[in-house]
N, C-alpha and C positions, 0 to 999 in steps of 0.2 A: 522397547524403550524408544526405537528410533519413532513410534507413530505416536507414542506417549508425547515427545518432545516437541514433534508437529504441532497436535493438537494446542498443547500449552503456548506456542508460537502462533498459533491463531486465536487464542483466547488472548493474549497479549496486545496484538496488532486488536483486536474486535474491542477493547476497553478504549484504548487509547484516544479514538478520535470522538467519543462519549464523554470523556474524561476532559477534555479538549473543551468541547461544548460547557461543562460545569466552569472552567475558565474563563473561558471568554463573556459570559455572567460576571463574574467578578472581577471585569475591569481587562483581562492579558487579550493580548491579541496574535495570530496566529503568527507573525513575528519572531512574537517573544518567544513560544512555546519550539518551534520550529530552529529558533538561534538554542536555544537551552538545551535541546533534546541532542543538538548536533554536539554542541559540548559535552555533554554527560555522556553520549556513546565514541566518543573517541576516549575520552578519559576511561571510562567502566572496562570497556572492549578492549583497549589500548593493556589494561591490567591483564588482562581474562588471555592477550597474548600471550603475553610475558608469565603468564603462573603457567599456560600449556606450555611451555618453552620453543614456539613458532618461531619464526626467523621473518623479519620485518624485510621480508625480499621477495619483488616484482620483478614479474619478465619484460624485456623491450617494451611487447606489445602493451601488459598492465601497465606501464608508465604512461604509453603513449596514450593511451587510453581516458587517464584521469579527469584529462577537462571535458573530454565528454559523458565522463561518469558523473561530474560534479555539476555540469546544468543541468544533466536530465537528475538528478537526485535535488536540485533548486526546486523543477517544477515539479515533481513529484511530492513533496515534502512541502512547500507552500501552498502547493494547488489543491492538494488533499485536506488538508487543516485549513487555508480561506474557505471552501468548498460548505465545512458546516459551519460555516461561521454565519452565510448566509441563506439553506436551505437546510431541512430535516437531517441528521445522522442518516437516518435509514436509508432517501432518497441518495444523498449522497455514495453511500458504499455501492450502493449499487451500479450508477455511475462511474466509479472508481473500477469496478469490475467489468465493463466492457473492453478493459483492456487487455485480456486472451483473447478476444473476438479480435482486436484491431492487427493482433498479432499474425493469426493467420489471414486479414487481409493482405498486412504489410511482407509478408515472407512469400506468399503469394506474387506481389505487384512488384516482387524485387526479385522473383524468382528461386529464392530458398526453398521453399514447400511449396506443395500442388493443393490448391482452395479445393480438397474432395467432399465429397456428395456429405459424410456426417459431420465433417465443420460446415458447411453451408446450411445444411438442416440445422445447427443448436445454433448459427450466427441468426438466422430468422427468428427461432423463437424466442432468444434472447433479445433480440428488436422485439417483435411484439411483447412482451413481460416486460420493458421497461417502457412501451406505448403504454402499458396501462395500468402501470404503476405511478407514473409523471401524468400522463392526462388528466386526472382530478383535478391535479393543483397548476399543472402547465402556465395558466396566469395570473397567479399567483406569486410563483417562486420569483426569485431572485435573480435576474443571467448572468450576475455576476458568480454564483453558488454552481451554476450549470456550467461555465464557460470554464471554473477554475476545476474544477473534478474532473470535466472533460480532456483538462491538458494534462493532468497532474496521470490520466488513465492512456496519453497517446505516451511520455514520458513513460511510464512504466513497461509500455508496450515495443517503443524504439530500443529501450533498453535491453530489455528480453529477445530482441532478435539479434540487433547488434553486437552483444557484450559475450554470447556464449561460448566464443572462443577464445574471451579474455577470462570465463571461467576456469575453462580449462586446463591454462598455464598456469594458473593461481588457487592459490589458499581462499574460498567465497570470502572467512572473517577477516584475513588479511587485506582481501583486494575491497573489500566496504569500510573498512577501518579506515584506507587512503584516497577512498571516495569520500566518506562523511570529511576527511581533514580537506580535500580540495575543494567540497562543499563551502566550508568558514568563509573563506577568504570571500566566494560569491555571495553572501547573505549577509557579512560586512559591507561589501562595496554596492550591492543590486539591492538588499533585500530595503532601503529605505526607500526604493523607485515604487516599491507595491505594500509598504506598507511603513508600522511605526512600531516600536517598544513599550510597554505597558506593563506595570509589574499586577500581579494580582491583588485584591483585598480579600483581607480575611481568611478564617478556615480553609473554609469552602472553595476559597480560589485557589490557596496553595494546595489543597489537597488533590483539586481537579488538574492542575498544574502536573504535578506530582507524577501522579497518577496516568497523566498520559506521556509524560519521559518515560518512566520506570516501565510505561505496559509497551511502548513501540520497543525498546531496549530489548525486554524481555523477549518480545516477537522474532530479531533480529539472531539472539545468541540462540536460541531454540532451533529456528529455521537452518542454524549453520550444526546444529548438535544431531540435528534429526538427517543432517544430508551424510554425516558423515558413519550413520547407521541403516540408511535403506536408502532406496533410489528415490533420485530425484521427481521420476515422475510420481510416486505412491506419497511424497511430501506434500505436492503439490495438491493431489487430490485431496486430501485430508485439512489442507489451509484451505478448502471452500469451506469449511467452519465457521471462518472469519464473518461472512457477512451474518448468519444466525447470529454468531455471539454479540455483533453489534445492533443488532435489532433488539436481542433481550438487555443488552446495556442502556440503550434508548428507553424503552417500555419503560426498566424499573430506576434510572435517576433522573429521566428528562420528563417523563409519564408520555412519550410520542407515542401514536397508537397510529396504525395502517387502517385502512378502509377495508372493506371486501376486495373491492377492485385492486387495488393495492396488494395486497397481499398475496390473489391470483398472478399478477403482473411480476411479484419478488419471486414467486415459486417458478414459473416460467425462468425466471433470469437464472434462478439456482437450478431448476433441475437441468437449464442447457450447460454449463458450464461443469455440472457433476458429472453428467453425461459425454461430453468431449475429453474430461479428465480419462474416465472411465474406455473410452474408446482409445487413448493415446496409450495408455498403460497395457489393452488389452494387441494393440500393435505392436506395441516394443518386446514382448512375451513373441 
């Protein structure tokens, strides 16, 4: 069940920023989808407490923590959804995923973990695989689509090193529950510095709309359903799904298609990051 609930947490997260894309066709912009989605998951999640019967209780540290949960959950959350707003789904997730690599640079340069021989072998080939998955279109793209994936992947990355002792003391659906509320307030007051409101038209926009609330949501109760039936690390490995499902998302409602090159370039990206999974989990054993 626990790898069941994984999986369906990365078919979740894999829809969503696809779904996003069908949006933002129809008029919304990442904004709106990004204020909506914050709403909907404190409301939905905020329920999904109170039927477990949790207790709406942080430690010192999870309080103190909040406004740093809440920017990096700003640029993670707007930088991921601007991200395809101006280059490909596919290229973007990818992008998005160099953020385990940045991880063990930054635990590294801070002294947490030792940058060993098989994270520096998958940080290489993960750089090459995304050299030549972006090279095709390199002048092409957007830098505004490259710049915001990029931050929205160093934000997930800071987080991940940062916050795992704020895991710790806390409930994960608890302590994101009062991350996504002290998010609001920052996407109230910041979120018009980087962008604007735009409701969708039609079907097709609310559907897409929709469709990328309810599949980040889904992503999020999953991720906390699954941790609390296997370990963390074998969760983890099994959400490298995410970037496959978002590729098959893109193919069949955006019709985006990879090149050869491309494609060698994505496989490279996935197989270092399957591969680092796979080495962390066979450490921790």
């Amino acid at each position: 069940m626990g790898s069941a609930f994984a999986a369906l947490g990365a078919i979740g997260f894999g829809i969503a920023s696809t779904f996003a894309r069908l949006a933002y066709g129809a008029g919304a912009t990442p904004l709106t989808l990004v204020t909506a989605r914050t709403i909907g998951f404190v409301l939905l999640v905020g329920g999904l407490i109170l039927l477990l019967r949790q207790p709406f209780r942080l430690t010192r540290l999870g309080l103190r923590s909040l406004p740093f949960l809440g920017v990096a959950g700003f640029f993670m959350s707007v930088g991921y959804l601007s991200a395809v707003a101006y280059i490909p789904v596919s290229l973007a997730v990818l992008l998005l995923y160099t953020g385990p690599f940045m991880v063990g640079l930054i635990s590294a340069a801070t002294g947490r973990e030792s940058l060993t021989a098989p994270k520096l072998v998958a940080l290489v080939v993960a750089f090459l695989g995304l050299a030549l998955a972006i090279g095709p279109e390199a002048s092409a793209l957007d830098p505004r689509g490259i710049a915001w994936a990029l931050a929205a992947a160093l934000a997930i990355a800071l987080q991940t090193v940062f916050a795992r002792s704020i895991l710790h003391e806390n409930k994960p659906l608890v302590l994101n529950w009062y991350a996504h509320l002290a998010l609001l307030p920052l996407l109230l007051v910041f979120g018009p510095l980087v962008g604007s409101y735009a409701i969708p038209q039609g079907l097709d926009g609310l559907g897409g709309a929709g469709g990328s609330i309810l599949g980040y949501i889904l992503g999020y109760v999953c991720w906390f359903l699954a941790l609390t039936r296997i370990a963390a690390i074998r969760v983890a490995l099994v959400f490298n799904l995410e970037p496959l499902v978002t590729f098959a998302a893109a193919a069949l409602l955006l019709g985006e298609r990879l090149t050869l090159q491309q494609s060698l370039g994505s496989a490279l990206v996935l197989a270092a990051i399957i591969g680092q999974s796979l080495w962390r989990e066979r450490a921790a054993r």
